[in-house]
C-alpha positions as CSV (number, residue, x, y, z in Angstrom):
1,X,0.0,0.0,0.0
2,X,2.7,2.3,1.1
3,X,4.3,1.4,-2.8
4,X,1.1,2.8,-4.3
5,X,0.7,6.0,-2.2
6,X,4.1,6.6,-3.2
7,X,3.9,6.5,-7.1
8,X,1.3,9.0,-7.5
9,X,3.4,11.1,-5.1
10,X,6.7,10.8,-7.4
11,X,3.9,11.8,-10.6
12,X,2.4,14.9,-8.4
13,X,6.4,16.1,-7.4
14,X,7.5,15.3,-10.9
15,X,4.9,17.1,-12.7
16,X,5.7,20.3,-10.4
17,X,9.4,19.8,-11.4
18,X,8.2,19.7,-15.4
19,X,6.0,22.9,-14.6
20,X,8.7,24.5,-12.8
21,X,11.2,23.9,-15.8
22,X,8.6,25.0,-18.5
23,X,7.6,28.4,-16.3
24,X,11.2,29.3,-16.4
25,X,12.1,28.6,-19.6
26,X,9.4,30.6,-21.1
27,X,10.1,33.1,-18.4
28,X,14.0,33.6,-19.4
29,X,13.2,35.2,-23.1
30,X,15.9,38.1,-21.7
31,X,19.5,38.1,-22.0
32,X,20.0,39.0,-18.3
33,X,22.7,41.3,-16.4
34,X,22.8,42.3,-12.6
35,X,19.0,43.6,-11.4
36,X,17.2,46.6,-11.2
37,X,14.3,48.5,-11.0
38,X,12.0,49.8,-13.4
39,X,12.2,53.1,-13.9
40,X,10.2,53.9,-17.1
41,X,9.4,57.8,-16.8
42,X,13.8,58.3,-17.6
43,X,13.3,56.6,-20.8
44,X,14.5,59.4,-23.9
45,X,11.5,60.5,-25.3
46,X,11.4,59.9,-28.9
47,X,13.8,62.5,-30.8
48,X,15.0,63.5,-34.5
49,X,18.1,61.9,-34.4
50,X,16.9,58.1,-33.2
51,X,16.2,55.5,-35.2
52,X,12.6,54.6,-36.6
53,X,10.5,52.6,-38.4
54,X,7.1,54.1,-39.2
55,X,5.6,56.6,-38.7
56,X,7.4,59.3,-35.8
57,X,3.9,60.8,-35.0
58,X,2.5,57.7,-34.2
59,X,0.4,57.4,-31.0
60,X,1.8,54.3,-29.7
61,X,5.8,54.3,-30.3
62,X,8.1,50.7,-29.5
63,X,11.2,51.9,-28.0
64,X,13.5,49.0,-28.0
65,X,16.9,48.5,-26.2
66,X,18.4,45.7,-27.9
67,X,21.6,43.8,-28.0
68,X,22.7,42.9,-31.9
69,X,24.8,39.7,-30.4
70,X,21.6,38.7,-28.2
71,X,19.5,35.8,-29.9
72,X,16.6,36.7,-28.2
73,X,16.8,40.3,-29.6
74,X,17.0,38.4,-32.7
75,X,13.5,36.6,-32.3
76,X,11.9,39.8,-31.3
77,X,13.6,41.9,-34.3
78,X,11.3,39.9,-36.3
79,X,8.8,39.8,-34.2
80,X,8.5,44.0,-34.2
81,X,9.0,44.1,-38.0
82,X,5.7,42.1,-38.3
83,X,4.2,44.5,-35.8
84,X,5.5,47.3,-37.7
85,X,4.4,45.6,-41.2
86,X,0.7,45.7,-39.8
87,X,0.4,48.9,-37.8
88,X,2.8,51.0,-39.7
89,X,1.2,51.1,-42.9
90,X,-1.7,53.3,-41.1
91,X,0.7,55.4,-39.0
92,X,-0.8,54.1,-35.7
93,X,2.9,52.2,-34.3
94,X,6.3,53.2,-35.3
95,X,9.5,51.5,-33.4
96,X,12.6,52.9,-32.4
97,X,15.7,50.7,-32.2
98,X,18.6,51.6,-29.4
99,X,21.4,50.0,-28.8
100,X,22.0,48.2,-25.6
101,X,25.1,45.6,-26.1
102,X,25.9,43.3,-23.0
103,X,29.6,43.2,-23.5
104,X,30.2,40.9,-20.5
105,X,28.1,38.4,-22.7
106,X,28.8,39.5,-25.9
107,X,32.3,40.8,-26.5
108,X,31.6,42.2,-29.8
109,X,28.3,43.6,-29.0
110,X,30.0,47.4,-28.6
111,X,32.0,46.9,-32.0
112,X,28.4,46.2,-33.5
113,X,26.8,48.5,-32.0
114,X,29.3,51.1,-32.8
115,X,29.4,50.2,-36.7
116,X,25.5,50.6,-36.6
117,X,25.8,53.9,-36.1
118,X,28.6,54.8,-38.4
119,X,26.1,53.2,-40.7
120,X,23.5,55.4,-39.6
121,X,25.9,58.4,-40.1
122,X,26.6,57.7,-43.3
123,X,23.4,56.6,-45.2
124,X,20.9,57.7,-42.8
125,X,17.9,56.1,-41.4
126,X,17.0,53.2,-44.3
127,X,20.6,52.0,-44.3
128,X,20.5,52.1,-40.6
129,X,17.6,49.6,-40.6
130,X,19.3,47.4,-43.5
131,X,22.4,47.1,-41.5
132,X,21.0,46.0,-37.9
133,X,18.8,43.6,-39.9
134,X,22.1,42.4,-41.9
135,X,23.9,42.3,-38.3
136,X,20.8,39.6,-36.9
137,X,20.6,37.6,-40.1
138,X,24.2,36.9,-39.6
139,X,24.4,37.2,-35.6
140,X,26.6,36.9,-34.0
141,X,28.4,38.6,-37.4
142,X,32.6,39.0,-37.0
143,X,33.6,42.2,-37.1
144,X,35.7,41.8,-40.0
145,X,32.5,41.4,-41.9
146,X,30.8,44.7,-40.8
147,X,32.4,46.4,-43.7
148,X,30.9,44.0,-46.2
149,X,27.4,44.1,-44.5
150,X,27.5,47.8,-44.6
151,X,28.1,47.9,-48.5
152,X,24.8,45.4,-48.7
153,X,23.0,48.3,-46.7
154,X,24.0,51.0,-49.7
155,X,27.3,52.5,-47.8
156,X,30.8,52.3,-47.9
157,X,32.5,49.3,-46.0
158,X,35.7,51.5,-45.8
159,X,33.7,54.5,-44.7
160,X,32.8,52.2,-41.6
161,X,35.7,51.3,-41.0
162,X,37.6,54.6,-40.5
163,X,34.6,55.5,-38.5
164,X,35.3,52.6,-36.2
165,X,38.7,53.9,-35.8
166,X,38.2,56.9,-34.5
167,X,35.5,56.0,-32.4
168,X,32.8,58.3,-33.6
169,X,29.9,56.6,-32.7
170,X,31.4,55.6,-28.7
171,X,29.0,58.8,-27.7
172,X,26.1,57.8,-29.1
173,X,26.1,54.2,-27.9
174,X,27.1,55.1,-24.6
175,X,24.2,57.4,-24.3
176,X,21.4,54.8,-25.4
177,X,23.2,52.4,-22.8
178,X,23.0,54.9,-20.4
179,X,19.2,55.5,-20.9
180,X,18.3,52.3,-20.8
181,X,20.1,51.3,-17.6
182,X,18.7,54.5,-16.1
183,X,15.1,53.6,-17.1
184,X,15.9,50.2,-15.5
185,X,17.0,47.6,-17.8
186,X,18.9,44.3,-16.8
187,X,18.7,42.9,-20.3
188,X,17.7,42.6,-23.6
189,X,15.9,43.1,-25.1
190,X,14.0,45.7,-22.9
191,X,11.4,47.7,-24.5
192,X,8.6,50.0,-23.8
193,X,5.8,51.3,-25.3
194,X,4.6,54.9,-25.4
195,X,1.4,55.5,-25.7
196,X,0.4,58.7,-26.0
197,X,-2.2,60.6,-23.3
198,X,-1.6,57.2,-21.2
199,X,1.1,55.5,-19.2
200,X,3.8,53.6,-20.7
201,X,4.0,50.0,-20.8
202,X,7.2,47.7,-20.1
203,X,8.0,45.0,-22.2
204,X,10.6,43.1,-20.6
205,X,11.8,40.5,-22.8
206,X,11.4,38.8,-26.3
207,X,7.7,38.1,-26.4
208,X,5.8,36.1,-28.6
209,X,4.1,37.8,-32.0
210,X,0.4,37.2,-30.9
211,X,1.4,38.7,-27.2
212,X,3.1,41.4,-28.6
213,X,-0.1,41.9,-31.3
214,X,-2.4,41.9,-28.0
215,X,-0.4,44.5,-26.2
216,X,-0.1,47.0,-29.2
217,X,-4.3,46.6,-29.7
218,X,-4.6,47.2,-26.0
219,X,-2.0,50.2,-26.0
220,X,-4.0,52.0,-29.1
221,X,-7.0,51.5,-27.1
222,X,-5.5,53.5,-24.4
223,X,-4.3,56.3,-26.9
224,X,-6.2,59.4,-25.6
């Protein structure tokens, strides 16, 4: 008897295990660095010189902090193109990409980062956008291939380069960092969304396309 009390009770403790595992696996869609604590009223507001996609008006903006070495920022690049591909068109979302990199996981994170925004310096916003995408569909991408990727995004590879070597674009990725650690973020990606007239909503981690979908429809019903 004391045999068959005990196998449902190795069933009952295994299934907790199994739920236990599945919880934090679906929980962990965030490259993670030391904690901290939300703070989502120091996030930038939107300006002329950040990166976009759609529409810069828009009343529910995606600002994203995002790691170009990160695979989960990977999953949820495509996921906010798709988000971007069905709102956008309208002028009801836009997305803004910053760059966040997690050099203690990814060492060359910064150098990606940095040659992003040379990018962005030299071609302007639609290079910009080719390039990151360029820098996912080959992550994690060597950095001896950044100047080839850049001539795919319409700009020249030796252009980047030089830019890399004198460190032009340090500033700028240094200040995105900065914001996003100040507005609380312990990894990437970290985004929120700004919806305008209401209060802005965290998204901590690389969600899902249909939970992203039902947190955009519920932000622009909140747009006041």
């Amino acid at each position: 008897m004391s045999q068959n009390i005990l196998i449902p009770a190795v069933l009952i403790v295994s299934g907790l295990i199994v739920a236990s595992a599945v919880y934090y696996v679906s929980s962990k869609n965030v490259t993670d660095t030391a904690g901290a604590t939300s703070d989502l009223s120091l996030v930038r507001p939107p300006g002329s010189d950040d990166h976009i996609l759609g529409n810069p008006a828009a009343p529910v903006i995606i600002v994203e902090y995002s790691d170009f070495d990160c695979p989960f920022c990977k999953s949820f690049n495509d996921t906010l193109h798709r988000i971007v591909n069905e709102y956008g068109a309208n002028g009801q979302v836009a997305w803004i990409f910053r760059n966040f990199p997690l050099t203690e996981l990814h060492p060359n994170a910064q150098s990606a980062a940095e040659a992003s925004e040379c990018v962005a310096n030299l071609g302007g916003n639609e290079a910009y956008w080719k390039f990151s995408d360029l820098l996912f569909a080959n992550q994690p991408a060597d950095p001896s291939t950044y100047p080839s990727l850049a001539t795919q995004a319409g700009v020249s590879g030796d252009a980047v380069t030089a830019c890399l070597s004198a460190g032009t674009a340090k500033d700028r990725v240094a200040a995105d960092s900065d914001n996003a650690k100040a507005a609380g973020a312990n990894g990437t990606p970290y985004s929120v969304i700004l919806v305008r007239g209401s209060e802005p909503v965290l998204i901590n981690g690389a969600f899902p396309y249909d939970t992203m979908k039902q947190k955009v429809e519920a932000a622009l019903a909140a747009v006041k």
